[in-house]
Every structure is written in C-alpha cells, then in structure tokens.
N, C-alpha and C positions, 0 to 999 in steps of 0.2 A: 392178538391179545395186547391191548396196553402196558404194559409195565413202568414201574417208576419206583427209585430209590429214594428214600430219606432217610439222613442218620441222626441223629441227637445227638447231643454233647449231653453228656450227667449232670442234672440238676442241683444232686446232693454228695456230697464227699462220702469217696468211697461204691455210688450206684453203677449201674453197668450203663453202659450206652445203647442203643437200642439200633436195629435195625428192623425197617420197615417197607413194605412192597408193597404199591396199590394193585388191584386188580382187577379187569373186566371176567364175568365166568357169564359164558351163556351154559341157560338149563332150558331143560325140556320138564312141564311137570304138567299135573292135572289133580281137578278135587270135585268131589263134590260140594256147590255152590250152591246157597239158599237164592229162591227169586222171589225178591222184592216187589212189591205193585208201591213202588215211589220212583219219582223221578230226582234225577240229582238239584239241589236248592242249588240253585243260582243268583240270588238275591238275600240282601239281608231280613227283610221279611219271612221268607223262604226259608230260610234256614234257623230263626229263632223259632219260627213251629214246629221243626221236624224237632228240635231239644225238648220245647213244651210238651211235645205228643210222647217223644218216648220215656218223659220223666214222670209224665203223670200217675198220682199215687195207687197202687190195687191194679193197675193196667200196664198191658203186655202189650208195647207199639211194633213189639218183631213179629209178634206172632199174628199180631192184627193183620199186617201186609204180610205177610207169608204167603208164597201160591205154589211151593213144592221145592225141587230140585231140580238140578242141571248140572251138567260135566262139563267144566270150564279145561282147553287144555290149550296152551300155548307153550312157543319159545321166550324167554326171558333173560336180560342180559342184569348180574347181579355184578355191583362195584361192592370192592370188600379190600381188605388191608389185612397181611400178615405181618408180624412184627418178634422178635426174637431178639435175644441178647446180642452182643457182640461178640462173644462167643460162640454161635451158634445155636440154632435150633433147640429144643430141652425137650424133655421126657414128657413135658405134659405140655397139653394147646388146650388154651380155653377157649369157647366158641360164644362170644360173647351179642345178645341181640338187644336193641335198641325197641322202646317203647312208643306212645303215640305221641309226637310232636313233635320228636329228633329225629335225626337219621345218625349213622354210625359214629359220630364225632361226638356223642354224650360219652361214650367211653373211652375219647383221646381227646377233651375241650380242650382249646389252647387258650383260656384267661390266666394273666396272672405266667405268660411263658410254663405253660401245661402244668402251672403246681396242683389244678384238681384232677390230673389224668391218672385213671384204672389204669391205662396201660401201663403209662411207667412204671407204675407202683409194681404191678403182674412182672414187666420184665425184670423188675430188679430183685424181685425175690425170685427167681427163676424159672419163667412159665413164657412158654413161648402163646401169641391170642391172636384170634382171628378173629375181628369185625366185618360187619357187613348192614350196607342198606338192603330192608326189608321191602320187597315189591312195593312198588308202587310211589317209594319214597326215597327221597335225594337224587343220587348221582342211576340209581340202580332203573329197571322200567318201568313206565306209567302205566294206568291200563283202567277202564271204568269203573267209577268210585263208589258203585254200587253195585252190579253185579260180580265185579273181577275181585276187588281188592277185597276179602273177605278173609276171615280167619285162617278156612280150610287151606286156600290158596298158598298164603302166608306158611303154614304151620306144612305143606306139602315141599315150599323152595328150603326150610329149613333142614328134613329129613333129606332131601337129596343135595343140599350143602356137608352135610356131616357122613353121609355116604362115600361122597367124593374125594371127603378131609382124610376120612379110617382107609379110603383104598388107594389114597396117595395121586390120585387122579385131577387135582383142583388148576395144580401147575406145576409145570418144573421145579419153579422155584419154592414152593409150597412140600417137604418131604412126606414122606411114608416111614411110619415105624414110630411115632408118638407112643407110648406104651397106653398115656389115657387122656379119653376126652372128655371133657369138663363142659356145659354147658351152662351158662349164666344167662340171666335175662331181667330186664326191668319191664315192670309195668306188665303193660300188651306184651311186651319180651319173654316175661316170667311165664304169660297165661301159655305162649305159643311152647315153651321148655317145658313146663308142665304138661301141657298136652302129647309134646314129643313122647317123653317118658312115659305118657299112661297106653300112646299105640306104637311106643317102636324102645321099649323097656330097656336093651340090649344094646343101643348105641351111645350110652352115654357111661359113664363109670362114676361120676357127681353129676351134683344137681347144684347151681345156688339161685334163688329166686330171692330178688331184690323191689321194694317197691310192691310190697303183691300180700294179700289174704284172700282167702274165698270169702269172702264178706260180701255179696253185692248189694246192701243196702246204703251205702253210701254214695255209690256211682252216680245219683243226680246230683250231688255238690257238686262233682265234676264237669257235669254235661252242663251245669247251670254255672257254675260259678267262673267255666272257661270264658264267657262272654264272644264265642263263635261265631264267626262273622265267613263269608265268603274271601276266596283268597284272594278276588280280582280287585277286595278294596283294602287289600293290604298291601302298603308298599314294597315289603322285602319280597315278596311271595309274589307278586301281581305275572311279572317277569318271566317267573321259574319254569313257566311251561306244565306246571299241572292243570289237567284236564275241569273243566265245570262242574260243581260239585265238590270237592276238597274245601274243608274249611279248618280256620284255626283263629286262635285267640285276637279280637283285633287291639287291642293293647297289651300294654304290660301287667294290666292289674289283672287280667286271666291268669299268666305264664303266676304271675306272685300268690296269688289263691292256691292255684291246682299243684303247685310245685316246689315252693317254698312254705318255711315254717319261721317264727314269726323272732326274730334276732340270731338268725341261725344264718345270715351270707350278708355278703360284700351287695350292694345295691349297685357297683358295677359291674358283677355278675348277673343280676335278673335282670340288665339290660342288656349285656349280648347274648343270654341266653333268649332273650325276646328278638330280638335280632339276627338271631340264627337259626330260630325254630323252625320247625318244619311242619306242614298240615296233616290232618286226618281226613278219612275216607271215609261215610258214612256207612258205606259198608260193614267198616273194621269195628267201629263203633257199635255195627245191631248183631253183632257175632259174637261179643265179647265173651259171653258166656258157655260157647263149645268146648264142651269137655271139661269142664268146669264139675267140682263135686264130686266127681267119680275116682272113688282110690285106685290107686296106682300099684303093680307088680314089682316098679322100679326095685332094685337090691341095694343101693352104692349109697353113699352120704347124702343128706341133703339138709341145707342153709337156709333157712326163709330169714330174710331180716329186711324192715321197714323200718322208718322214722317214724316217732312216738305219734310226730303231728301230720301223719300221711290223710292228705284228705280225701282221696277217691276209695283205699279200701278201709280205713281207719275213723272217717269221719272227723278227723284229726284229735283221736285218744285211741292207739293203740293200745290202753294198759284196759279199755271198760271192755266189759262184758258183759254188758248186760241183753247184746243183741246175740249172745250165743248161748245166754242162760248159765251162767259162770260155768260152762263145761272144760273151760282151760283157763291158764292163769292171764292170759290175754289172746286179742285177735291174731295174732305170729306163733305163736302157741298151738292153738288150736290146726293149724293145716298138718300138723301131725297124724290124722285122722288121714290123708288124704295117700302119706306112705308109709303103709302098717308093715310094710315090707324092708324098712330102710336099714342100711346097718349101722347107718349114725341119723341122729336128726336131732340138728340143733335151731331153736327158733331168737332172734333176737331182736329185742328192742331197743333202735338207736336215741336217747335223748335226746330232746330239742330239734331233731331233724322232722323234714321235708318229704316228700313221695318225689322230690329229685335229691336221691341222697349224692349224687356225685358232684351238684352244687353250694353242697350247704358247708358251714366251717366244719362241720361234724362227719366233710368223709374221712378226713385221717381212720377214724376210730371205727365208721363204717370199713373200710378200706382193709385195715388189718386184722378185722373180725375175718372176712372171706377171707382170705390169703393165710393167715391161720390154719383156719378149718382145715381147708385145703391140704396145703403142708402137713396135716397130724391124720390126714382119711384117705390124700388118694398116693 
C-alpha cells in the first residue's frame, strides 16, 4: 500500500491543522451493467453526435442502444485521502464523492493556498473526511468508457468503500469506531449517495447532496453546453492515459457554462479549474438516471442544497417551478418527496452560485450551511 503524510499549517487564526494520508485500496466489486450497441467516439465528429442523439427532444438515446445486461466484475485499485485534525481522528468521517469532470481534489482545490477547500473547512469544525477518485477517474482505475464505467459499477466501489470505512478494514491508518458516517456528494456524487441510501439505507447516518435535483429536464444544457470534445485533442488530458472514448470540455467556456454562475468566481479559478479537470465516460453519462425518482427508506438528515444558477439540474433558476407544476417552493425543495422517511430534511438555495458550489465566491455560505446541519443532526 502506498501511504503519504501531508500536514497543513492553519490557514485562519485559531483553525486546527489538519493531517492527511493518501491512499491506494484495492476492491473487488461487481454490478449489473447496461450493454450499449455504441462504440466509444474517438473523434470530434464522433463525439458531438453521440451529445446530439442523446439530447434530442421526446427521444430516449439509452434506451434506443440498450441490448440488455451484464455482470461486470473486476479488481480495482481506488486512490482516496483521509484527513483529520491534529488532534486526532473525530466522531464523525464524511465520505465525501466527487462529480463528473473532477476527480477527488474538487473537495481539497488548492487555488488561492486551499481558501476554497471543504476539507479544511470539515477539519476545522471537527469532522474527520474521506475522499476518493470514483472508478475510472484520476489517480484511481481505468476501465472501458462504456461498458465498465457505468453508474452501477460506480455506485457498487462506493457501498463497498463505506463497508470497509464502518468495519475499520480500509487501513491501519484509517480507525474503527467513528460513531457516524456522513455521506456527501456532488453532482453524479449526489446521484451515486442517493442511490446508496435508497439500496443500502443502513450505511449511512446523513445524507448531503450538493449540486443535485431530480429534475432531468435540464441535463441537455449540460451535454450541450459542455462543448465535449475527445480527450486526445486536449492538451491537459491527451497524456493522462485515459482510454478512447472519455471526453470532456475542450475549452474553458464548457468548464464556465456547465459550472460557474455568472459574477460569482475569481476567472483565475475557472482557469485552473479548466486545467485540472478531469473527463467523463460515456457510459456514466447514459446511466445517469439509475435510481433516480424512487423515494428512499433512508431515516437520518438530509441536505440538498444547489446554486440558484445550477445549470444541469436547475436550468439555471433554481427558485422556478414551473417544470414541477409549483408542487414545492422550488427545484431543492421539491427532492423532499424522494425521503419521506427522513428525520430532518432541509433544502437550500445558494444565491448567485454555480452547479460548482466549491468554486464560486458563494462557498463560504455554501460551506457553513452543510457543516451546520450537520453539527445540529448527527
């Protein structure tokens, strides 16, 4: 197992210092996989029709290529980072998961000497977190961008990440005895922590879903407005060693559509966030919506909070309703429906933000909404 120490110096007078451990974990997992009749786009032609086809209006491009199922089962080596006070380890570990175009550094960015980092913030109010790249993506393993890298897969390394967290098995240096485990997620993060909770109810004690509605009538801004290009004609990515097929935004004005909100960041932040991004798998893309809609048994708190001008689930107006038939006071609102079971459920609307709330000036207030909650549920 690799191991490596980082420690932080406190940012702000008075914060704790942080200690941090990267980490290699091999898993064994297995899902059931949807089989696609597509081949991965390799070319930038190739790849702006597979967005056209699946965005086109009244039409269903998953279900059109659909040709059944398949048990996908392999070994996987997952890179992930725990991080605790200097003090020690705390009562609560948040299992925090990354969205489609990051890998685990969206919730420890280092612009700006980490002033927009979730984790510090987590350590210093006392919570000890656990990040991790999601199959397929960053530091963690590769594996085909269409039949491997799928929701199921994904939402399979997670339940047996948090398995391994509650039975104190991850690493030595990773303990046993947390009293609760907190699951957070943005984006594709939220959809995969949602899903946890509606098939494995029992592993988690919170919920916060960041970045996220059950709305999917907005998701062609997304697929359209990222300007998706193959990774081989991207310079940061060309490199990386992802497989044919993986595509992601070829400039910045994708990363500033799909992720920023419009005077709400630093413009040299949506330049190394452009610059650091990470691709998607077209797979993860035609799955989005597994498990999607279907209320949940979950019991414990749960958070939904987005940015007013989130544009993949929000269409960037979180406050309208009129694609829900005013049945809640807005689109964050509304996933209420989804845990009738919960014992707290608060929905929030971040002003002026982004569907990357951890880039925009507006995390502060993002930031001590969760941490909040938290603090007063679990």
């Amino acid at each position: 197992m690799h191991l490596s120490l980082l420690l932080l110096v406190p940012l702000l007078p008075g914060s704790l210092a942080r200690v941090c451990q990267n980490l290699t974990i091999p898993i064994s997992i297995s899902s059931q996989n949807t089989i696609f009749n597509l081949q991965p786009p390799s070319t930038e032609i190739q790849v702006t029709d597979f967005f056209l086809k699946a965005t086109f209006q009244g039409h269903d491009y998953s279900a059109d290529i659909k040709r059944g199922y398949t048990t996908i089962s392999g070994n996987y080596s997952i890179r992930a980072t725990f991080c605790h006070p200097d003090t020690g380890p705390t009562r609560a570990l948040q299992i925090l998961t990354h969205g489609i175009g990051f890998d685990r550094s969206y919730w420890d960015f280092p612009f700006h000497n980490y002033n927009y980092s979730y984790v510090d913030r987590a350590v210093d109010r006392g919570f000890s977190t656990f990040t991790w790249d999601r199959p397929g993506i960053g530091e963690s393993s590769r594996g085909d961008p269409i039949s491997e890298m799928q929701a199921a897969l994904e939402l399979a390394a997670l339940v047996e990440l948090t398995r391994r967290l509650r039975a104190g098995s991850i690493s030595p240096h990773v303990p046993c005895g947390f009293d609760a485990f907190i699951h957070v997620g943005h984006s594709f993060g939220s959809i995969l922590t949602h899903a946890l909770a509606g098939t494995h109810p029992r592993l988690s004690q919170a919920l916060v879903l960041t970045g996220y509605t059950q709305v999917p009538s907005f998701m062609p801004y997304f697929s359209l407005g990222g300007g998706f290009a193959p990774v081989s004609s991207i310079p940061a990515l060309a490199s990386a060693g992802y497989p044919v097929g993986y595509v992601a935004p070829r400039t910045s004005i994708g990363v500033h559509t799909n992720y920023f909100a419009p005077g709400d960041f630093d413009p040299d932040m949506l330049r190394e966030v452009y610059e650091r991004g990470q691709p998607a798998a077209p797979g993860e893309l035609l799955t989005l919506g597994e498990g999607a809609g279907v209320p949940s048994s979950f019991a414990g708190p749960v958070l939904a909070i987005t940015g007013e001008h989130d544009t993949p689930f929000c269409g960037g107006n979180c406050y309208g309703t009129s694609v829900i038939n005013d049945r809640a006071a807005n689109l964050v609102q509304d996933m209420a429906t989804a845990f009738p079971n919960a014992s707290a459920f608060n929905a929030t609307v971040v002003p002026g933000a982004g569907h990357g709330l951890n880039f925009g000036y507006s995390h502060a207030l993002a930031y001590d909404t969760i941490l909040s909650f938290l603090e007063n549920h679990v």
